[in-house]
C-alpha positions, 0 to 999 in steps of 0.5 A: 478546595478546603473550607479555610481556602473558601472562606479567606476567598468569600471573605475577600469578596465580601468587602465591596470595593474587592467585589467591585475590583473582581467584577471589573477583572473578570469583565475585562478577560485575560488581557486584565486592567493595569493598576492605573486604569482601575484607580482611575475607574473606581476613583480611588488612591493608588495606595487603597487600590494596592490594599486590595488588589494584595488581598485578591492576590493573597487569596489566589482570586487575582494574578497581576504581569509586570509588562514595562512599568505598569502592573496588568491584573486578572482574575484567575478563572480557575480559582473563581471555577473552583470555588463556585463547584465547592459551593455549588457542589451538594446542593439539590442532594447531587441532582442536577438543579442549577444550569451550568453557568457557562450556557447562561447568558449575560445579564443587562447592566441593571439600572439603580437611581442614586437618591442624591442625586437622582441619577442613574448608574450602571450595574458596577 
């Protein structure tokens, strides 16, 4: 991976509603999420969900399949694989510092109150 490619991808990730998509794609799997349910879960029009799902594609974060009428995304594991070693890649001077984050086990939904509303909301 080059530094141009790891910036348009860190950039990309860098606007929360790309974030969020990517989050929801990678928990999804292979089997990934037709556009229609990711509007309907995030509560947004279709035209700004297309916007950002073109970036991640354009990026190489995301891959989408045509399957009758309805477009499925995923995320593209390689990619993101890719571009966790790019980053990761000297830290510690090349020592082994960090867990592989295969072997790491799944963090619990965090918890956050809404001030508004003073509810509370899952981690996504």
């Amino acid at each position: 991976m080059e530094i141009k490619q790891a910036t348009e991808s860190l950039g990309a990730l860098g606007h929360e509603t790309r974030l969020t998509i990517f989050r929801l794609l990678v928990q999804a799997g292979p089997e990934g999420v037709n556009a229609g349910a990711l509007c309907q879960k995030l509560g947004m029009a279709a035209a700004t969900l297309s916007f950002h799902l073109a970036h991640l594609t354009r990026v190489g974060l995301i891959s989408g399949r045509q399957e009758g009428r309805f477009i499925y995304y995923v995320a593209d594991y390689a990619a993101m694989d890719e571009l966790l070693s790019y980053l990761t890649a000297n830290c510690c001077q090349g020592g082994q510092c960090l867990p592989k984050t295969a072997t790491l086990p799944a963090a619990p939904p965090r918890r956050r109150k809404i001030a508004a509303g003073r509810r509370t909301q899952s981690g996504l």
